[in-house]
C-alpha positions, 0 to 999 in steps of 0.5 A: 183290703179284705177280698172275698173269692167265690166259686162253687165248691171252694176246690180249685178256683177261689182257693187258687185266687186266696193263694195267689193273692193272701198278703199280696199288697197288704191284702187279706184274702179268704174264699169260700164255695156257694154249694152245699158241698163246698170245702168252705161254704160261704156265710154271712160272716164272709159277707160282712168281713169282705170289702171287695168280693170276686164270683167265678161265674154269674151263677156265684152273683146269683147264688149270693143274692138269693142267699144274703140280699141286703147284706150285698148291698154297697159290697163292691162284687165282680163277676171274673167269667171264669168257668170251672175248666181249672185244677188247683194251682193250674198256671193258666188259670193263675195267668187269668185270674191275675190279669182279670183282678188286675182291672179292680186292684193291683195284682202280683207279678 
């Protein structure tokens, strides 16, 4: 399965979730940021790769929207209400983001 993790700037949140989950079941994991500033800004080439697509926050789902509308269409996209309030790799959000994937697809331990 091919997952796509969105956050803002493509720092802490998404690359935490690409980490976390990168070949984790079989799974093919990349993630990228929706502003301009972002590490890996998000493309039409992510949208197209992706099977199953996580966003942060609504304003992700928004953002994705504005940007690459049709493209989305019959995407599975979920939103995990995750506010930007996590560094890199910090265990609590690496407990959340475990436990809210875990209702779409089997997460690691």
């Amino acid at each position: 399965m091919k997952i796509l993790f969105i956050c803002s700037r493509n720092k802490w949140r998404s690359p935490t979730a690409e980490k976390i989950f990168h070949n984790y079941n079989g799974y093919d994991v990349r993630s990228a940021g929706t502003e301009n500033g972002a590490r890996i800004k998000v493309t039409s080439g992510h949208i197209g790769w992706a099977e199953l697509i996580f966003v942060m926050e609504k304003k992700h789902l928004s953002r994705l929207k504005q940007k690459f509308g049709s493209m989305l269409n019959h995407k599975a996209i979920w939103n995990l209400d995750i506010p930007d309030d996590y560094g890199y790799m910090d265990e609590e959000l690496i407990e959340i983001l475990k436990a809210r994937v875990s209702v779409y697809i089997e997460a690691p331990k």
